[in-house]
C-alpha positions as CSV (number, residue, x, y, z in Angstrom):
1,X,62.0,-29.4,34.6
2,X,60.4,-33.0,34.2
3,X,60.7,-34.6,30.9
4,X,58.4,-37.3,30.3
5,X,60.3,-40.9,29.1
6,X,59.5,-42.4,26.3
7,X,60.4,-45.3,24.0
8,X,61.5,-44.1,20.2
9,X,58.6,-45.4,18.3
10,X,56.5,-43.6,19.9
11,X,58.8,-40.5,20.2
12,X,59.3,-40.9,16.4
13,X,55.6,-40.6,15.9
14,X,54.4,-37.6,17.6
15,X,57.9,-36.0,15.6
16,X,56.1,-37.2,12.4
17,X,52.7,-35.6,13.5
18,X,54.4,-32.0,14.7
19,X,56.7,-32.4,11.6
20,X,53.3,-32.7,8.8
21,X,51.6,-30.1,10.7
22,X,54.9,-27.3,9.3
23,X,54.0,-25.5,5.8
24,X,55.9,-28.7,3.6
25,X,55.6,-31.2,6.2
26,X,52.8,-32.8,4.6
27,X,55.8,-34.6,2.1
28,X,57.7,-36.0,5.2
29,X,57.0,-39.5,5.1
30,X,58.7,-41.0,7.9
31,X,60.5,-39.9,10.8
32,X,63.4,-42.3,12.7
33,X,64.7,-41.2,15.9
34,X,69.1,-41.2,15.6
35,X,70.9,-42.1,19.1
36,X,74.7,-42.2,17.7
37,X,76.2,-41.1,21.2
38,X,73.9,-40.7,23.8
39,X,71.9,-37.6,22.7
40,X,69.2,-38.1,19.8
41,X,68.0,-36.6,16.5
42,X,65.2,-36.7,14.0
43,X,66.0,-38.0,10.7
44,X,63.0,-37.8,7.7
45,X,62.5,-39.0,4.3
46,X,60.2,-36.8,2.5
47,X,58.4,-37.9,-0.7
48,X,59.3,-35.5,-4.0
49,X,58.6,-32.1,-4.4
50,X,59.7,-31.8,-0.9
51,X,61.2,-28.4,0.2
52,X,63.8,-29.1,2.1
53,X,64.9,-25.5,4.0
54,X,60.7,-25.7,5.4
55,X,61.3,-29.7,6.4
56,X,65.1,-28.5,7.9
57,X,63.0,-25.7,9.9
58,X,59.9,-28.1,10.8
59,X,62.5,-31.0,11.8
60,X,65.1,-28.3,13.8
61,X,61.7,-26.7,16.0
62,X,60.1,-30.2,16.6
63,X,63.3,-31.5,17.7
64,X,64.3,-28.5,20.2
65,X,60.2,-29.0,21.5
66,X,60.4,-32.2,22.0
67,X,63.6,-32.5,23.7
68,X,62.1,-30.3,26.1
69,X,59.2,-32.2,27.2
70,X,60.6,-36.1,26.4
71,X,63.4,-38.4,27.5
72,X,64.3,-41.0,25.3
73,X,64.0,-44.2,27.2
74,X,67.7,-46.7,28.0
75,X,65.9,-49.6,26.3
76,X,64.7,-48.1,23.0
């Protein structure tokens, strides 16, 4: 399957977008894209009153979505 490659900021973007859309997503406040060893991640802050099982489940199914459909680019 082709995965579309694209640069972190804009990777961490449409995360944050899919990430507010969840029930509780609308307290994520920013989203950074993690690259310790090779493979990446979604990291969030979320403002208070977050709950954070909903922004666990919101980050977990944005991140399994959109390592299906992006690449993170070499020169992020």
């Amino acid at each position: 399957m082709f995965r579309t490659m694209i640069c972190a900021k804009d990777l961490e973007l449409i995360a944050l977008r899919e990430i507010q859309s969840f029930p509780g997503g609308e307290h994520v406040a920013l989203v950074e894209v993690d690259r310790p060893h090779g493979d990446w991640s979604l990291a969030v802050i979320a403002r208070d009153g977050a709950d954070f099982e909903q922004i666990r489940s919101a980050v977990e199914t944005t991140t399994r979505r959109l390592k299906q459909k992006y690449s993170l680019r070499a020169d992020w």
